[in-house]
Structures are given as C-alpha cells and as structure tokens.
C-alpha positions as a Markdown table, in Angstrom:
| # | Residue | x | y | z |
|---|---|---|---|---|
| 1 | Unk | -6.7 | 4.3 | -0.9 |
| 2 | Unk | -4.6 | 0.7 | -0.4 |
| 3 | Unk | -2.0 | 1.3 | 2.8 |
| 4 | Unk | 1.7 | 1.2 | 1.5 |
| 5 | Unk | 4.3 | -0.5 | 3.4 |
| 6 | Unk | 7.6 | 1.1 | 3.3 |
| 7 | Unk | 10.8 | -0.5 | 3.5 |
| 8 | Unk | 12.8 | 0.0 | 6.7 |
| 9 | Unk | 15.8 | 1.5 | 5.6 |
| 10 | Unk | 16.9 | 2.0 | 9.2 |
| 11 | Unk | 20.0 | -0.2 | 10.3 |
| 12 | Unk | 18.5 | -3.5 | 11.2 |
| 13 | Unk | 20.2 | -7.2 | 10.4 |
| 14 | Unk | 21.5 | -7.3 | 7.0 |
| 15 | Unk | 20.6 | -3.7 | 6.0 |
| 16 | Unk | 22.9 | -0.5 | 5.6 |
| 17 | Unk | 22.9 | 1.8 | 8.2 |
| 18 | Unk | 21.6 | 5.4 | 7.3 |
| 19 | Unk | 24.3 | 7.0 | 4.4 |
| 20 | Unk | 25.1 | 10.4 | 3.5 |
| 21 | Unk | 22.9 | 11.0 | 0.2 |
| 22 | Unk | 23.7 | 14.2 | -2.0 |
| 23 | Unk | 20.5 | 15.7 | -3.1 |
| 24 | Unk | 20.9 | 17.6 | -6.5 |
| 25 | Unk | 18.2 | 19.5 | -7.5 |
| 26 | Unk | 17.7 | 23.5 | -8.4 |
| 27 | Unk | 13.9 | 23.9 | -6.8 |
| 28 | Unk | 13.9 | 24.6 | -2.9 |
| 29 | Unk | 10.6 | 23.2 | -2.8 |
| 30 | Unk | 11.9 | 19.9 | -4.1 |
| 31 | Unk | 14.8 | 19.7 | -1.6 |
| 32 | Unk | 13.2 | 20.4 | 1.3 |
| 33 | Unk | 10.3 | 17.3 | 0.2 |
| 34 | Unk | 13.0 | 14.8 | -0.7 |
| 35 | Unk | 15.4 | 15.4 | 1.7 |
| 36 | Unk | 12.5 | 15.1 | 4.7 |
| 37 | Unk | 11.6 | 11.8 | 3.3 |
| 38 | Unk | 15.3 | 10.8 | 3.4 |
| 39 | Unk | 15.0 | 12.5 | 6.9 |
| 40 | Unk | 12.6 | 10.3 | 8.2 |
| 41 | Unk | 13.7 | 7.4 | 6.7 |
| 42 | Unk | 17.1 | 7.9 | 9.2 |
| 43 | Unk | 19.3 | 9.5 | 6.3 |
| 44 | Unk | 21.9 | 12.7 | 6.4 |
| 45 | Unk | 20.7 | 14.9 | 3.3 |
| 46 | Unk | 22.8 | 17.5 | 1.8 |
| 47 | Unk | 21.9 | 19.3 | -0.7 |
| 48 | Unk | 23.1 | 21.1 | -4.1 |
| 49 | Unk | 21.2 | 23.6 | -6.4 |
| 50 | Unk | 22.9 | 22.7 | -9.8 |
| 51 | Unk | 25.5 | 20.1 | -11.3 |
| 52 | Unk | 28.6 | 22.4 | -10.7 |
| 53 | Unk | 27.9 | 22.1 | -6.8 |
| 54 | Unk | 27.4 | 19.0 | -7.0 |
| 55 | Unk | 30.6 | 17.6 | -8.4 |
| 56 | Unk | 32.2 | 20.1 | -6.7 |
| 57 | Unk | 30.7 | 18.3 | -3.1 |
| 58 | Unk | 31.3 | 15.0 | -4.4 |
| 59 | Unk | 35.2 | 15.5 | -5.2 |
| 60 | Unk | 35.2 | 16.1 | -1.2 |
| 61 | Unk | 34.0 | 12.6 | -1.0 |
| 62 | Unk | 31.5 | 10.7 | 2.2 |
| 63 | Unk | 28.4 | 10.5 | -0.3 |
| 64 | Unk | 26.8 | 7.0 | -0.7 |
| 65 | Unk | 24.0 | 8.1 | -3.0 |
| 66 | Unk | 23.6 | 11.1 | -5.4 |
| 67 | Unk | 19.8 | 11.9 | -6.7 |
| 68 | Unk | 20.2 | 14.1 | -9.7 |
| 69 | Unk | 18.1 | 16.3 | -11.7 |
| 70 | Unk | 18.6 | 16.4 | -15.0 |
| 71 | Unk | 17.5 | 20.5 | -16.3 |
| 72 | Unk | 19.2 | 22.7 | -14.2 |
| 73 | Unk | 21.4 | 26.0 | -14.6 |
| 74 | Unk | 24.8 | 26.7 | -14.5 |
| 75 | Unk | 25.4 | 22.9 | -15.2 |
| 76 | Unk | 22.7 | 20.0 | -15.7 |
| 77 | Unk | 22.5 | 16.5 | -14.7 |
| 78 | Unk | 23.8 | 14.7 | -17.3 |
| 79 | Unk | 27.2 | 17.0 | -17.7 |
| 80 | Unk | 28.2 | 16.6 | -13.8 |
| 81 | Unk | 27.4 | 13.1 | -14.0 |
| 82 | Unk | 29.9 | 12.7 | -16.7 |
| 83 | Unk | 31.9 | 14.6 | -14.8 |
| 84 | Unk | 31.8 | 12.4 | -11.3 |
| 85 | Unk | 32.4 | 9.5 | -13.8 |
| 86 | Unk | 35.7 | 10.9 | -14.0 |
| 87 | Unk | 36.6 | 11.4 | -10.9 |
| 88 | Unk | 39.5 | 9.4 | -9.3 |
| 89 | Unk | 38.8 | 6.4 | -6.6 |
| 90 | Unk | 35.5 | 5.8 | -4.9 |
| 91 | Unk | 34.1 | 9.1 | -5.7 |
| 92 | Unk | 33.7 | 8.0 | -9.1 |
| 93 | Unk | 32.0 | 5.3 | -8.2 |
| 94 | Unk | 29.4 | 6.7 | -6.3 |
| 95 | Unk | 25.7 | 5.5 | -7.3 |
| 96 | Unk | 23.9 | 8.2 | -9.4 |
| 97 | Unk | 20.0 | 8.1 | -9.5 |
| 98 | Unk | 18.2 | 10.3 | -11.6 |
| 99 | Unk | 15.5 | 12.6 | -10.6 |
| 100 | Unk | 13.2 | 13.8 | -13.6 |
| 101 | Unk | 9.9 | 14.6 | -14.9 |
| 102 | Unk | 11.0 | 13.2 | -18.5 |
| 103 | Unk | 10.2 | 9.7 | -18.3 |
| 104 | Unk | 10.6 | 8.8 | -21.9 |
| 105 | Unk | 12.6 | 6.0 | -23.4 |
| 106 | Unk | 15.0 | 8.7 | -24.7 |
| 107 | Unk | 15.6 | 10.2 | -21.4 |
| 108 | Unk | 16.5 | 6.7 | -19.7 |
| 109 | Unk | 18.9 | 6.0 | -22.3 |
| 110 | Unk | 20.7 | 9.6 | -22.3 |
| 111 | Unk | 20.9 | 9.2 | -18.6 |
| 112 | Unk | 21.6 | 5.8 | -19.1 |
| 113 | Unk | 24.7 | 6.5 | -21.4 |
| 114 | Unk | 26.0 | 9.7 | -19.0 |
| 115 | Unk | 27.2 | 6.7 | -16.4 |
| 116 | Unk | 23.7 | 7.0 | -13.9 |
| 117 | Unk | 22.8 | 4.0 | -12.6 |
| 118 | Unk | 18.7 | 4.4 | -12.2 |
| 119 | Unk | 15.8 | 6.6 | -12.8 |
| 120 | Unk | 12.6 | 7.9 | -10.7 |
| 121 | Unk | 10.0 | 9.9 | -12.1 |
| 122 | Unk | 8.9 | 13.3 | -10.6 |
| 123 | Unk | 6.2 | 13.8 | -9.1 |
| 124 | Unk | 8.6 | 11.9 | -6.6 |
| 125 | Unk | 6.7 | 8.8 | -5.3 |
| 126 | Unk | 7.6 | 8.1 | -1.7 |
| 127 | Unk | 7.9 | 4.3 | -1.9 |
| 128 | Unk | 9.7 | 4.2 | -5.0 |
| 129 | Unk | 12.2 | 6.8 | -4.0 |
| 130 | Unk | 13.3 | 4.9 | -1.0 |
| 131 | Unk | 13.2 | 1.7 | -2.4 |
| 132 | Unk | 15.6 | 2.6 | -5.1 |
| 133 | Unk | 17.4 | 4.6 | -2.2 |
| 134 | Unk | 17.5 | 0.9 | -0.8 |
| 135 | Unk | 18.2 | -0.5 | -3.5 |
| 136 | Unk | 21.8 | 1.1 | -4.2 |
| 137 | Unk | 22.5 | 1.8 | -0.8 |
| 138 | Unk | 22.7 | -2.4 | -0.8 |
| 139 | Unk | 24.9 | -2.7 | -3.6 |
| 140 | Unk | 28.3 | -2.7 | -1.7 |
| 141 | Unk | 29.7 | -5.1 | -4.5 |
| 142 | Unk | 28.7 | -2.2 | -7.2 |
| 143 | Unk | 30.9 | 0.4 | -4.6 |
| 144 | Unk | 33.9 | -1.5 | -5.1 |
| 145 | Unk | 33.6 | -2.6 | -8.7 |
| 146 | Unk | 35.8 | -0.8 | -10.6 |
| 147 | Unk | 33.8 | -1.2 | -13.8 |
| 148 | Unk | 30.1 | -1.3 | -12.6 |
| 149 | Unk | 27.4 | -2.2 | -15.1 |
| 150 | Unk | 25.4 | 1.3 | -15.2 |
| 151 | Unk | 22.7 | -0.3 | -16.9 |
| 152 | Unk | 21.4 | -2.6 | -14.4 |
| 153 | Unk | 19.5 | -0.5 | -12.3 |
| 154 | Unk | 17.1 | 0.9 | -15.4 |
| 155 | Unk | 13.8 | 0.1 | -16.2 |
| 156 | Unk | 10.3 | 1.5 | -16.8 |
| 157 | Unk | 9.8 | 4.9 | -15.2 |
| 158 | Unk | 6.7 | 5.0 | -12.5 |
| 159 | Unk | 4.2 | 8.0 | -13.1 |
| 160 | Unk | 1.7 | 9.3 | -11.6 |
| 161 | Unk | -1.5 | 8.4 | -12.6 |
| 162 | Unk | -4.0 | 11.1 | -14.4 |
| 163 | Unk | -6.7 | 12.7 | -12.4 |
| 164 | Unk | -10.2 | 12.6 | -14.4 |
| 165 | Unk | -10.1 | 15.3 | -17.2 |
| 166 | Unk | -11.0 | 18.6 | -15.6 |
| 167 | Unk | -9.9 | 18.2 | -12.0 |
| 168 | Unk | -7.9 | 21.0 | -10.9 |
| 169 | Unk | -6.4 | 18.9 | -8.1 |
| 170 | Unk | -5.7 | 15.6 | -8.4 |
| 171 | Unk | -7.3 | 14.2 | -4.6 |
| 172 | Unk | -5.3 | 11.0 | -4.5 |
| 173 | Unk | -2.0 | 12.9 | -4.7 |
| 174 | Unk | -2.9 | 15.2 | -2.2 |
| 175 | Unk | -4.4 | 12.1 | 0.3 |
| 176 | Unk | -0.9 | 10.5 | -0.4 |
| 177 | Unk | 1.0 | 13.9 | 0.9 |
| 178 | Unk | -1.2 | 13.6 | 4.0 |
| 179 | Unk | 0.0 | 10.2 | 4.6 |
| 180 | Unk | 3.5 | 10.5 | 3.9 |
| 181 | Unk | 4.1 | 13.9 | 5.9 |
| 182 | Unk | 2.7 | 15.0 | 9.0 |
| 183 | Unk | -0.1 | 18.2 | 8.9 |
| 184 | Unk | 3.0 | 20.8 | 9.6 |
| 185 | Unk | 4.9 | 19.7 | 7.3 |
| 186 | Unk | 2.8 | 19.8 | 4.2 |
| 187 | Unk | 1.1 | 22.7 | 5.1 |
| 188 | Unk | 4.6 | 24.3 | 5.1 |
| 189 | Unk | 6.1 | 22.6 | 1.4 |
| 190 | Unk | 2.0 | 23.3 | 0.2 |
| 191 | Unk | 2.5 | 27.1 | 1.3 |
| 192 | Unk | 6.3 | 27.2 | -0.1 |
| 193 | Unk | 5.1 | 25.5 | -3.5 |
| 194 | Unk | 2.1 | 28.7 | -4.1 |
| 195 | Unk | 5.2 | 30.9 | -3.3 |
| 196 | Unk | 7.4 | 29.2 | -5.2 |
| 197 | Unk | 4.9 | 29.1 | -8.4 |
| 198 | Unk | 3.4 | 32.4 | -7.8 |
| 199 | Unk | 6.8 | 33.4 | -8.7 |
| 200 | Unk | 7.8 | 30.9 | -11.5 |
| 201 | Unk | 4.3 | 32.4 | -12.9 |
| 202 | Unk | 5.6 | 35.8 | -13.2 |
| 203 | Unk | 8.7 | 34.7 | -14.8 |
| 204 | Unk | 7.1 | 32.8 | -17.5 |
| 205 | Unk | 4.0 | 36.0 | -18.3 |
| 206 | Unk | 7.3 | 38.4 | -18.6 |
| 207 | Unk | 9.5 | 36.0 | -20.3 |
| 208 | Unk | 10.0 | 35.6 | -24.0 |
| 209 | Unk | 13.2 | 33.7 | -24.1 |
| 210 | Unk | 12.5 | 30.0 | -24.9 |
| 211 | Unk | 15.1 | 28.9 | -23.8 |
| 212 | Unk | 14.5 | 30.0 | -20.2 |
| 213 | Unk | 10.7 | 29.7 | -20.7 |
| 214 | Unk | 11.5 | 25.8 | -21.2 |
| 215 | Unk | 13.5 | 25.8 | -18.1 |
| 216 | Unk | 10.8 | 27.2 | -16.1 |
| 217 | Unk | 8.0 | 25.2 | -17.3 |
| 218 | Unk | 9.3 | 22.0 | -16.7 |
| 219 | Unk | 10.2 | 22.8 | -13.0 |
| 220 | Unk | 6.4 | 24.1 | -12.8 |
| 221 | Unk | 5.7 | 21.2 | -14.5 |
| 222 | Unk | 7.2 | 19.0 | -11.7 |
| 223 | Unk | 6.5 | 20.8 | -8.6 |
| 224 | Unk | 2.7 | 21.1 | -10.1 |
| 225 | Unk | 2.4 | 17.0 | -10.4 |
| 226 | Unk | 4.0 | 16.6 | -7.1 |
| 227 | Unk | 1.3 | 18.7 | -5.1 |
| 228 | Unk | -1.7 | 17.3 | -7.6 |
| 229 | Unk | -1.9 | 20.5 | -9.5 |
| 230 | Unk | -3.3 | 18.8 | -12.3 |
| 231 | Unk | -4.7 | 21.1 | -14.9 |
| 232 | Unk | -1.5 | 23.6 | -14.2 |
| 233 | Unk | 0.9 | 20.5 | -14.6 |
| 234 | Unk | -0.5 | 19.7 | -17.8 |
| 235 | Unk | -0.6 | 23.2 | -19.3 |
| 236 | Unk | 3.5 | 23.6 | -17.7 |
| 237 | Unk | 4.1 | 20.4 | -19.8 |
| 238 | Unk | 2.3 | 21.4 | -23.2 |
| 239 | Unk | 4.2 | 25.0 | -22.8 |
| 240 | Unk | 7.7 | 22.7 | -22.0 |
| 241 | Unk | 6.8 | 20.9 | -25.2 |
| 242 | Unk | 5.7 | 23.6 | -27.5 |
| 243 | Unk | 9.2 | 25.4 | -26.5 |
| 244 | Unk | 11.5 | 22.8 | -27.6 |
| 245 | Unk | 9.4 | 22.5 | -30.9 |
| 246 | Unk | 10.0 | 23.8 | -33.9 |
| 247 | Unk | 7.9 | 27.5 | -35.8 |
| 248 | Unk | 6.5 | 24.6 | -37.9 |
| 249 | Unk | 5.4 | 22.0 | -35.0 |
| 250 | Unk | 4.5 | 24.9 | -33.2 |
| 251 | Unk | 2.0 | 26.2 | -36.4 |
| 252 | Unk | 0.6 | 22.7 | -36.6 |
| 253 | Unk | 0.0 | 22.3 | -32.9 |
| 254 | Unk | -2.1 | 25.9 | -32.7 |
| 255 | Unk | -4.1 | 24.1 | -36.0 |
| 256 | Unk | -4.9 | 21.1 | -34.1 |
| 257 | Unk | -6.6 | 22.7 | -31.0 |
| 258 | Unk | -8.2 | 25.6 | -33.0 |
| 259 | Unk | -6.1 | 28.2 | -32.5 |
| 260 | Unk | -5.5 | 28.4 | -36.3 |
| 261 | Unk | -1.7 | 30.2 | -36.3 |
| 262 | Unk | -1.7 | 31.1 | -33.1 |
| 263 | Unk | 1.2 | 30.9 | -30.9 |
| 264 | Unk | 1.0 | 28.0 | -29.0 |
| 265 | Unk | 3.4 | 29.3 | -26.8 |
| 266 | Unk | 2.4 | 32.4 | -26.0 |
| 267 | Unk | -1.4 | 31.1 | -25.6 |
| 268 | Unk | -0.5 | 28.7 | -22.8 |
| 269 | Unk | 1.8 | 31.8 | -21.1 |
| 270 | Unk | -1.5 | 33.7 | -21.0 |
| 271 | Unk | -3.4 | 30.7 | -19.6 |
| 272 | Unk | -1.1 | 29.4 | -16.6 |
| 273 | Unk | -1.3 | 32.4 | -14.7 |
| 274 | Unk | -4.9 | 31.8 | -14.6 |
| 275 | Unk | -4.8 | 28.1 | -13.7 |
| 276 | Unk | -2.3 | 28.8 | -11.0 |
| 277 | Unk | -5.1 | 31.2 | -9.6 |
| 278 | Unk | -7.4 | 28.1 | -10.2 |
| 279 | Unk | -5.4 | 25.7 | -8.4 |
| 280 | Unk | -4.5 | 27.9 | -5.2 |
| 281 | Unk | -8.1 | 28.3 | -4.6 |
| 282 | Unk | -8.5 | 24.8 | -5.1 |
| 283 | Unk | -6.3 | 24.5 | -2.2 |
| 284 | Unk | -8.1 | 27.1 | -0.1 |
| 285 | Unk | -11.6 | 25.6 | -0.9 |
| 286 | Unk | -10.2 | 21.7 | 0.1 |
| 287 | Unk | -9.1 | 23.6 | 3.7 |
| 288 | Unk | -5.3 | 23.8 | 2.8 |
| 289 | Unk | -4.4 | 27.0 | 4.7 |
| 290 | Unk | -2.3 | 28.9 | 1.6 |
C-alpha cells in the first residue's frame, strides 16, 4: 500500500493552532475513532450522541468545527444544523461538516441546503477527515462573514473502494487501521465494534419496525465499512435500502435476485446475523484478538 502523508495540523507558521471540534455522532464506536484521530492530530474533542445535544453544546459557544451525522435519534443532522444556523453571533457561524455513509448527489444537496458547509464519507478516511478538518479550521474569513457561501466547501464524496466480490474482510481497510492507530488502540475500537454489532444484530433479528430497522442498518452499515466488514456492510446497506422502499420495489427486488415474493427485508434480517458470525471469525482467523 502507497505511504500517506498527513497534513500537520499542529500550530506551526501560518496554520491554526489545535480548536475545540464538536463531534456529533450517535455510535460510541464512531466517536471514540474520530475523536482519537482528532486526538492525535493535537485537537480537543467533545462529543454529542444526537442533534439535540448538539445544539444544545453549541449555544454555549468555544467550538471551531462541528462534524455531524446525519441519521440519528432524538434529532438528526440536518434539523440541528438548521437549527445552529439560527443561532445568534459566531455560534451560528460555526463551520458544519457532514459525517455520512450516504454519499449520493441527493444527500450533498440536502446537507448542502440545511446551511453545512462540507461532506465526508463514512467509512471515515483518515486523510480526508483531517484535511477538511484543515481546511475549515483555515477559513478565519468564513468565521467572520456574516453571510458565508455554504456551498463552497462541496464536492464529490470519497468512498471506499470495494473489496473483490466475496471477501469477508476487506484487507486494505484493515492494513490502513494498522497504520493509522497504534496495536492498542485498534484492538480496543475492533473489540468495541464486535460488541457494538453483536448487539445492533440482535436488534435488527427481533425488530420489525422499519422505521427503526433502517436506523439500525445504516449505522451497521457504517461501522461495518469502517472496520472492512465487507460482505456484512453490503448486506446492512441492501436491508437500509430495501426499508426505505416501497411493498412494490420491495416485490420487484425479491424477483430480481430469485427470491420470487419474498421479503427482501426480512431475508437479509435472517442473513446478517450469520455474516456477522462470518466476519468475527474473519477477524479471529487474521489474529485480531476479538
């Protein structure tokens, strides 16, 4: 794998010194990786677990940054950004970065059009996540514009590329992890994400309520991609999918991959529990001590 070179976002001539950065997301798994590569990149991380908390911190004030995900309880990301946008004085003002797994052309423009400023893709990509962190910690003429163009900071979403059909871990994410965390460290997020979906698992095989079954899948769906689950991200993103469809999209998707009319739904509920299995023993077999 090609070495990355990260940007020093340490106080050094002509860059900021480390902010305060508000990280807004509802998976503990995903704040405790983002806010240790803010860590050792020199930033203070705080942390809220929906959008209510979070414009709730940010009318205190002292944030430079806020990374926001979008699908959340109590309140998502788009509503409190609205919100902050509303907020008096330099509060208001505050760069807002989105955090998601949907990367589509409709996503940038409804997060585009809630007043955020840019977008990153989960699975969070270290490099990319501190150089937009870079980025808008720079822009100290956007902090005292009044009226700050929120659409200069968009453009195509980064992804993470495929692993080869079949592969139940993708290897080049997982070499990636190694490089950007030391051996403690990822062996602890690695052993907090097989907690973490061991119990997301359970939720979805006893859930029938789509709404909260689309909820739940597109966390799994993120946390799987960020650790190279591959086969379990892609089967959390087909359930996501098949529960914001309609009966009829959902009768024409169990057609098209010979399930006749079958529930495509509750197939892919039976099957994730089994590719979670899969990819924890993945884990085990690669000498990732889950």
């Amino acid at each position: 794998m090609t070495e990355r070179t990260l940007p020093s976002l340490l106080p050094t001539d002509g860059q900021p010194a480390p902010c305060r950065i508000l990280v807004v997301e509802d998976s503990p798994l995903n704040q405790m990786l983002v806010t240790a590569i803010l860590a050792q990149a020199g930033h203070r991380a705080d942390t809220a677990g929906n959008g209510l908390e979070a414009v709730m911190a940010a009318q205190a004030g002292g944030y430079d940054l806020i990374l926001m995900d979008l699908s959340m309880p109590e309140m998502d990301g788009l509503t409190a950004t609205r919100l902050l946008r509303d907020l008096p004085g330099p509060a208001g003002r505050v760069p807002v970065v989105a955090m998601t797994a949907d990367t589509d052309e409709a996503d940038r423009v409804r997060c585009q059009h809630a007043g955020m400023n840019d977008h990153v893709a989960k699975p969070v990509d270290r490099l990319l996540l501190l150089e937009t962190v870079e980025k808008w910690l720079r822009a100290s003429e956007w902090r005292a514009s009044a009226s700050p163009d929120m659409s200069s900071g968009f453009g195509l979403c980064a992804s993470a590329a495929p692993a080869a059909a079949g592969e139940v871990l993708d290897r080049e994410v997982l070499a990636q992890l190694a490089q950007d965390l030391d051996a403690e460290l990822l062996t602890d997020v690695l052993r907090q994400f097989v907690e973490e979906t061991r119990e997301r698992v359970a939720r979805i095989a006893g859930e029938t309520d789509r709404t909260v079954l689309t909820r739940e899948a597109h966390t799994l769906k993120s946390t799987a991609g960020t650790f190279g689950a591959s086969t379990l991200c892609s089967a959390a993103r087909a359930l996501e999918m098949a529960c914001r469809a309609s009966p009829a999209e959902r009768e024409e998707a169990g057609k098209a991959d010979g399930n006749g009319s079958a529930d495509t739904v509750e197939r892919l509920r039976g099957e994730i529990p089994r590719l979670a299995g899969d990819a924890i023993a993945a884990y085990r077999a690669a000498g990732y001590p889950v």
